[in-house]
N, CA, C and O atoms as a Tinker XYZ file with bonds, in Angstrom:
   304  protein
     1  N      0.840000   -1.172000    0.000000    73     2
     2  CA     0.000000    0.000000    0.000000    64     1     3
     3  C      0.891000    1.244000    0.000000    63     2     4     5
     4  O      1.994000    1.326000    0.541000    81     3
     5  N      0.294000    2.141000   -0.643000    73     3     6
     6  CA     1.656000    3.706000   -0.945000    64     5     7
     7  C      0.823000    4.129000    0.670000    63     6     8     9
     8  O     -0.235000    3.925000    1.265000    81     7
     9  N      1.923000    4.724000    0.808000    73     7    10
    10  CA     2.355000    5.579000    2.404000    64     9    11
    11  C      1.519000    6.892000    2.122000    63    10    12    13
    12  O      0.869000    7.435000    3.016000    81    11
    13  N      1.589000    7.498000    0.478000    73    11    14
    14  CA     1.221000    9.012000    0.281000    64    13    15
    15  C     -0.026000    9.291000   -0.528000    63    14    16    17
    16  O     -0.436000    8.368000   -1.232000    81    15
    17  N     -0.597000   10.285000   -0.525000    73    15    18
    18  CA    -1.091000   10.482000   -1.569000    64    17    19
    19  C     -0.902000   12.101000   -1.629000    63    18    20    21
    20  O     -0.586000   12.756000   -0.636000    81    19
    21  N     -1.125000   12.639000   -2.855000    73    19    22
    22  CA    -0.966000   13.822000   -3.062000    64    21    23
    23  C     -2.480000   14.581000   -2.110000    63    22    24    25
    24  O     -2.575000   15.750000   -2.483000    81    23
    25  N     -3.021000   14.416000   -1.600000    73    23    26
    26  CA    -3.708000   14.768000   -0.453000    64    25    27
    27  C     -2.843000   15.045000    1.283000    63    26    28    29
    28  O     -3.117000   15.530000    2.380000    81    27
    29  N     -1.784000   14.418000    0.636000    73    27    30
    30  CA    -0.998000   13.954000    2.596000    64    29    31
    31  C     -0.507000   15.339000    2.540000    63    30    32    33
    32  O      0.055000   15.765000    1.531000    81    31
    33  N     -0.684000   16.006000    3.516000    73    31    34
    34  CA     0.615000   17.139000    4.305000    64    33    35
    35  C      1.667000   17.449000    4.083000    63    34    36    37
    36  O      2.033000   16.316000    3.772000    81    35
    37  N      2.478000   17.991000    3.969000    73    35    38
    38  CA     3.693000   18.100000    3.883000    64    37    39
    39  C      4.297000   18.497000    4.978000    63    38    40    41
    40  O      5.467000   18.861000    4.859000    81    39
    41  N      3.929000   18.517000    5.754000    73    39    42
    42  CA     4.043000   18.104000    7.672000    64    41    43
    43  C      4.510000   16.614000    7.701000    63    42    44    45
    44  O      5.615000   16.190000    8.038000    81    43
    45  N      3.115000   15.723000    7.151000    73    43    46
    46  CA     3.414000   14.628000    7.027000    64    45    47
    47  C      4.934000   13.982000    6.323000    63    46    48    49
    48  O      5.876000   13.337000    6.783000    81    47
    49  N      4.643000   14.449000    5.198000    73    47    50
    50  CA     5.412000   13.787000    3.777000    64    49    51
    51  C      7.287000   13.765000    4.579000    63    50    52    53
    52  O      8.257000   13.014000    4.489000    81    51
    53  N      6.893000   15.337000    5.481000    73    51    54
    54  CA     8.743000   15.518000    5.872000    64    53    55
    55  C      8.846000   14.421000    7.553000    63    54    56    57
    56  O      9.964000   14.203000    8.019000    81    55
    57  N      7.799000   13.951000    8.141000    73    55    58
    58  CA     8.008000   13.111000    8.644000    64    57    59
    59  C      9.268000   11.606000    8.325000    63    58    60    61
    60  O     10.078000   10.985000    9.014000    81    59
    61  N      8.799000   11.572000    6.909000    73    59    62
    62  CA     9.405000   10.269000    6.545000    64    61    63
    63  C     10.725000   10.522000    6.053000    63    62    64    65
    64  O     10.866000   11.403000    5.205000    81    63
    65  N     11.824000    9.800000    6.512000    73    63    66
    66  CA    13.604000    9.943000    6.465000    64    65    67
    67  C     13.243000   10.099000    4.869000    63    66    68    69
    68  O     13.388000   11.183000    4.302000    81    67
    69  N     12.669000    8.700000    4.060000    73    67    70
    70  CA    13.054000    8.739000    2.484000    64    69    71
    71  C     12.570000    9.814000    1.601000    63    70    72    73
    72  O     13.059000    9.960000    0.481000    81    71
    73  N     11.354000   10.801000    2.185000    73    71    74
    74  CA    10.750000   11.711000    1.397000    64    73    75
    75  C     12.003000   12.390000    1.735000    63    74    76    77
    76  O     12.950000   12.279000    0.957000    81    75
    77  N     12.083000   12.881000    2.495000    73    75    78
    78  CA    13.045000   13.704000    3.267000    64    77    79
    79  C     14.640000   13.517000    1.907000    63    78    80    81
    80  O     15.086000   14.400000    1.175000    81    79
    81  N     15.068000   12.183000    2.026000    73    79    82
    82  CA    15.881000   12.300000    1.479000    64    81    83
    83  C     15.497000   12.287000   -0.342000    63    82    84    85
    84  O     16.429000   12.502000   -1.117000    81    83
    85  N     14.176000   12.040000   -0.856000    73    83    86
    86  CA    14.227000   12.588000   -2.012000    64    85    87
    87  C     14.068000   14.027000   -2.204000    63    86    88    89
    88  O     14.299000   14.411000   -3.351000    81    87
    89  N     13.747000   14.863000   -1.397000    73    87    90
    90  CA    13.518000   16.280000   -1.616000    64    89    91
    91  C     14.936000   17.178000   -1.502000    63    90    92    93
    92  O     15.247000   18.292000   -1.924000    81    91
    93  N     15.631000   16.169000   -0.740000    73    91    94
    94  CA    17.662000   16.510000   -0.709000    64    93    95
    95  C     18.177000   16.652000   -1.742000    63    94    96    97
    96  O     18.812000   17.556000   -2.285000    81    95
    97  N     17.736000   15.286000   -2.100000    73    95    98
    98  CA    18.512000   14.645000   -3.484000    64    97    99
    99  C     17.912000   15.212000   -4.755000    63    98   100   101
   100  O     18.275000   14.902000   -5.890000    81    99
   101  N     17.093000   15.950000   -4.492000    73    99   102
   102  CA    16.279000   16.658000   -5.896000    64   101   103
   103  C     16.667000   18.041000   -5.933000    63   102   104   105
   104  O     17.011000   18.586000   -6.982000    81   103
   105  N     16.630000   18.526000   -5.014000    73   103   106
   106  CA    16.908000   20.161000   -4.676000    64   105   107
   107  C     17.677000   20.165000   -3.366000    63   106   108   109
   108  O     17.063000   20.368000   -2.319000    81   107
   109  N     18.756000   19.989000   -3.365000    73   107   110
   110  CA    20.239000   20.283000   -2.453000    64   109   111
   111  C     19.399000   21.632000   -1.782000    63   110   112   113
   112  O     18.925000   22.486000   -2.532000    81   111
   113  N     19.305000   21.702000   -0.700000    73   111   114
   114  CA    19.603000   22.845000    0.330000    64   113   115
   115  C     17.944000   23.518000   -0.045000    63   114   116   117
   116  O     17.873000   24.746000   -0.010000    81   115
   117  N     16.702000   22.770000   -0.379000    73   115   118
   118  CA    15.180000   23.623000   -0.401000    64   117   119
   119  C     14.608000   23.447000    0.762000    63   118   120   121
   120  O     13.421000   23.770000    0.799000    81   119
   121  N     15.171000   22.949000    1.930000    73   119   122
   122  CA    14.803000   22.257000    2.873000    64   121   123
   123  C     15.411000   23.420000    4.105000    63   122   124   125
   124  O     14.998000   23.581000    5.254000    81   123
   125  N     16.279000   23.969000    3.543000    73   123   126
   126  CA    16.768000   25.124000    4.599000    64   125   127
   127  C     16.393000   26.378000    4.111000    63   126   128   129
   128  O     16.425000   27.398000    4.799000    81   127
   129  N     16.094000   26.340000    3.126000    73   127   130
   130  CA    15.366000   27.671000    1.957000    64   129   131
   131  C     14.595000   28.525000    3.457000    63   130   132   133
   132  O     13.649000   27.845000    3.856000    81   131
   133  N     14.742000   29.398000    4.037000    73   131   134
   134  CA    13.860000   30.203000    4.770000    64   133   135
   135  C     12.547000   30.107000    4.638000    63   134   136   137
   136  O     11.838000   30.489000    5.569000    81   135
   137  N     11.962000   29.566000    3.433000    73   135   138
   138  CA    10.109000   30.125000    3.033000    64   137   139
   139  C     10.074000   28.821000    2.640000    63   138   140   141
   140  O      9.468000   28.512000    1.614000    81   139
   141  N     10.689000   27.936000    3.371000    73   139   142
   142  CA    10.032000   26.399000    3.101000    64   141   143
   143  C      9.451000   25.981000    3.994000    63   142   144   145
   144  O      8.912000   24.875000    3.954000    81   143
   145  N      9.425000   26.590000    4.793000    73   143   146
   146  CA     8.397000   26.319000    6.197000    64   145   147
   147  C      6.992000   26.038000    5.653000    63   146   148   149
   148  O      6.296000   25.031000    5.522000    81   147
   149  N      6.844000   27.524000    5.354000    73   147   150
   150  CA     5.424000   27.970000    4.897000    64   149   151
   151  C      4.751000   27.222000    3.514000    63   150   152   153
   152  O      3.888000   27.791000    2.847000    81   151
   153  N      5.350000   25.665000    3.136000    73   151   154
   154  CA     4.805000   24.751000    2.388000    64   153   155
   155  C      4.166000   23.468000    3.496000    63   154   156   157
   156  O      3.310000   22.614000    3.263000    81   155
   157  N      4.786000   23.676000    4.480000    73   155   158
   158  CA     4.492000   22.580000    5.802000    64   157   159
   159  C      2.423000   22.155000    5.960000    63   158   160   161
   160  O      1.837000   21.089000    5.773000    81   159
   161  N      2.011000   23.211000    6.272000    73   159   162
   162  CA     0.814000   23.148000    6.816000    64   161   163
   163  C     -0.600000   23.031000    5.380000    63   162   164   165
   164  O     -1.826000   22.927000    5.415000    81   163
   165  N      0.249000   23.105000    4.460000    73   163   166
   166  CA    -0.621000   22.366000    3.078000    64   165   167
   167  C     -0.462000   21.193000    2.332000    63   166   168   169
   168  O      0.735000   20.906000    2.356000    81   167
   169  N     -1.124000   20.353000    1.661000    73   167   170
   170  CA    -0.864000   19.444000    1.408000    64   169   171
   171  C     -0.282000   19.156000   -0.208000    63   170   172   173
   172  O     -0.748000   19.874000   -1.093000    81   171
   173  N      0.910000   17.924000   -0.639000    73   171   174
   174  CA     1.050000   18.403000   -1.808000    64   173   175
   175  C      0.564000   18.726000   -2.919000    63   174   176   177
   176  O      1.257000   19.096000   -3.867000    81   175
   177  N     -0.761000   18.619000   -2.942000    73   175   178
   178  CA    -1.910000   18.557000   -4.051000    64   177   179
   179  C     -2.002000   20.192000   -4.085000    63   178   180   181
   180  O     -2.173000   20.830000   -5.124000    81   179
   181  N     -1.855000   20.794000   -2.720000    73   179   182
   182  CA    -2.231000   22.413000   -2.570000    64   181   183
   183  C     -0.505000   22.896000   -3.142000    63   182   184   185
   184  O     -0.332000   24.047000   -3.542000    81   183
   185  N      0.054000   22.415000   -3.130000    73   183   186
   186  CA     1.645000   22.845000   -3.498000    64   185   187
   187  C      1.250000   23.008000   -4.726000    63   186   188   189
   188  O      0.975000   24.164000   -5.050000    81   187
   189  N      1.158000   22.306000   -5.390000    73   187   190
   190  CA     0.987000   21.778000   -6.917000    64   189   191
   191  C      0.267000   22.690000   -7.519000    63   190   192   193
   192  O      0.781000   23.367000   -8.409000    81   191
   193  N     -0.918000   22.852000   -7.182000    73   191   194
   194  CA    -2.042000   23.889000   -7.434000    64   193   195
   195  C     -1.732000   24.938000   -7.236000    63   194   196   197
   196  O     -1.861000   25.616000   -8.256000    81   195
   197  N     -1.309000   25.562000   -6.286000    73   195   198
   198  CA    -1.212000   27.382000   -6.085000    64   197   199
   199  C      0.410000   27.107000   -6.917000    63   198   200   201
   200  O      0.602000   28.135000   -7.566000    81   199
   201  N      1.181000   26.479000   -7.056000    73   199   202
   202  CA     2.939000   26.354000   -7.438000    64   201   203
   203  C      3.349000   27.211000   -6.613000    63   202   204   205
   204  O      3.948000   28.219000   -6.989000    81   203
   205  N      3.106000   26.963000   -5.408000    73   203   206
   206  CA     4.073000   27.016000   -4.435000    64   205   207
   207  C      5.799000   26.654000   -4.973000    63   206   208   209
   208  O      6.649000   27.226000   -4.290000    81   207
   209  N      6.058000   26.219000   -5.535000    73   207   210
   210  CA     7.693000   25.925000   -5.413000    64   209   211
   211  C      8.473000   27.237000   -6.271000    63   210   212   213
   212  O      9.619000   27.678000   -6.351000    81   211
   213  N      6.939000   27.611000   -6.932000    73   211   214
   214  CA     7.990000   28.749000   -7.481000    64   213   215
   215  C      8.749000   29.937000   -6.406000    63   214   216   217
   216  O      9.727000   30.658000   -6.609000    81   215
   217  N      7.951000   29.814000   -5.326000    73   215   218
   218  CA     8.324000   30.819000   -4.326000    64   217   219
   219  C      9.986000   30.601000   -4.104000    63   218   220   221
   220  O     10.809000   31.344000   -3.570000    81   219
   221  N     10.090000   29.688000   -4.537000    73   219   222
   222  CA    11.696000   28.955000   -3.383000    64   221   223
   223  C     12.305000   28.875000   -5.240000    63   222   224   225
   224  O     13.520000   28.914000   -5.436000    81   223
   225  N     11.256000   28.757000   -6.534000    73   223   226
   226  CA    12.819000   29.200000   -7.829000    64   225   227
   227  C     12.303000   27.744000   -8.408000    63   226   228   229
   228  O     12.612000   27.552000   -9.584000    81   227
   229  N     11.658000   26.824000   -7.842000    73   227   230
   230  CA    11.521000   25.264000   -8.598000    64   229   231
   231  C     10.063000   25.344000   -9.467000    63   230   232   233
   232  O      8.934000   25.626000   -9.065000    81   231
   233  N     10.526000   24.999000  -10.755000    73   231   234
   234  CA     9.612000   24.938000  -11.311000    64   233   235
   235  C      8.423000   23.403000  -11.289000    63   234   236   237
   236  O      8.899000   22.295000  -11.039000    81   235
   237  N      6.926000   23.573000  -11.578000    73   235   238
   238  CA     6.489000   22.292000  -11.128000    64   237   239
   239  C      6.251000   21.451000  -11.957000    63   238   240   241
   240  O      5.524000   20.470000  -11.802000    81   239
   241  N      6.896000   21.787000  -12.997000    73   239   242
   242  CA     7.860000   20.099000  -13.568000    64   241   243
   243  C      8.459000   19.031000  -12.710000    63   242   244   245
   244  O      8.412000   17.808000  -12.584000    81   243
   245  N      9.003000   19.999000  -12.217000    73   243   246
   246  CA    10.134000   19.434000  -11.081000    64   245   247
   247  C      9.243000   18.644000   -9.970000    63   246   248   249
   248  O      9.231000   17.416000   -9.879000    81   247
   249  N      8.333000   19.724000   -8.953000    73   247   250
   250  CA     7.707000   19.492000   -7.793000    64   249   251
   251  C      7.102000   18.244000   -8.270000    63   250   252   253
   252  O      7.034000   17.295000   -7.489000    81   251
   253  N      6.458000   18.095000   -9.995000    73   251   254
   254  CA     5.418000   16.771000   -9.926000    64   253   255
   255  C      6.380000   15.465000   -9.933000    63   254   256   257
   256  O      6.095000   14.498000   -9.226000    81   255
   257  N      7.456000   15.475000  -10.705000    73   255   258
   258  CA     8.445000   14.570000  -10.168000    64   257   259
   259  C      8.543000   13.710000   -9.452000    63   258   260   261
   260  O      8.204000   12.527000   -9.441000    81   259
   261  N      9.363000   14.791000   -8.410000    73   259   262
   262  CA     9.558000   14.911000   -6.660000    64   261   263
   263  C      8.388000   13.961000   -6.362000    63   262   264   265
   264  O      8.405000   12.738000   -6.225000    81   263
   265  N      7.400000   14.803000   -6.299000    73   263   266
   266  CA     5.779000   14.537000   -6.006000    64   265   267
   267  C      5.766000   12.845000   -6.416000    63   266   268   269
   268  O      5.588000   11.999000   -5.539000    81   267
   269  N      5.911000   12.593000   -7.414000    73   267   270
   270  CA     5.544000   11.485000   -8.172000    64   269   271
   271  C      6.539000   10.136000   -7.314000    63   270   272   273
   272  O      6.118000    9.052000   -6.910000    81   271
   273  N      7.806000   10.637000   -7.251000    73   271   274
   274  CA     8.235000    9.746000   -6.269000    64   273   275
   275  C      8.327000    9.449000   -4.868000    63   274   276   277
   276  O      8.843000    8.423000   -4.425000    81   275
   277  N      7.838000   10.329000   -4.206000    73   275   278
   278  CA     7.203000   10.484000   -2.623000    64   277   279
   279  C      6.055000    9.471000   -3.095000    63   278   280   281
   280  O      6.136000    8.314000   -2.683000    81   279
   281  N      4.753000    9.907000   -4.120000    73   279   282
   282  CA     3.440000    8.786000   -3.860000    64   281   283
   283  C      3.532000    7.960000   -4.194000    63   282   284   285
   284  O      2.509000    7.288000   -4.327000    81   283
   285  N      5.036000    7.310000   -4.635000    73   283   286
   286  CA     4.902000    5.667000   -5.200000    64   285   287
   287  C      6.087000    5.260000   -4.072000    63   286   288   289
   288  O      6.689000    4.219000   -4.334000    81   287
   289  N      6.525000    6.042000   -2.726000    73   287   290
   290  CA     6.699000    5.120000   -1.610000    64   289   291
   291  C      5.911000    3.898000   -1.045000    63   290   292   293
   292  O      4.693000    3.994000   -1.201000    81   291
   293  N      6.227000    3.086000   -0.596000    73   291   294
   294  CA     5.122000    2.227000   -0.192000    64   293   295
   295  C      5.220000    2.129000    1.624000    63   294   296   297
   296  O      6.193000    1.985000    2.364000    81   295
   297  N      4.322000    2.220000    1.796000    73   295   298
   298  CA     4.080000    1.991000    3.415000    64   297   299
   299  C      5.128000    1.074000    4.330000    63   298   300   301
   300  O      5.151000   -0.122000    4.038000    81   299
   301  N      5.828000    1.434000    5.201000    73   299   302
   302  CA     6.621000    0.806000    5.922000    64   301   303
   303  C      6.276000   -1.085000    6.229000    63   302   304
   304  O      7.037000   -1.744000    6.938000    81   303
């Protein structure tokens, strides 16, 4: 069963070490970005939609990606 869906949090999503480390490994240093906080309390479906990533310079080519490999984690 996938762990995510583009509905989950991104509260949630940074819970998990491997999201965590695909969002490293995709964008080196977006994770210390100052205004990456303020993606926390929406979920990635709301990222996607408003393009939030442009705030932080990533285009959402990129974010659906990212995105795409966070929701094909599978549940611990």
């Amino acid at each position: 069963m996938k762990k995510f869906t583009l509905t989950s949090s991104m509260k949630d999503v940074m819970k998990d070490p491997r999201a965590v480390e695909i969002i490293n490994r995709s964008l080196p240093m977006v994770t210390s970005h100052p205004r990456f906080s303020e993606v926390l309390d929406y979920t990635m479906e709301d990222v996607l939609n408003d393009d939030m990533g442009s705030i932080i310079g990533i285009s959402k080519t990129n974010v659906k990606k990212i995105f795409k490999t966070i929701t094909d984690l599978e549940e611990n």
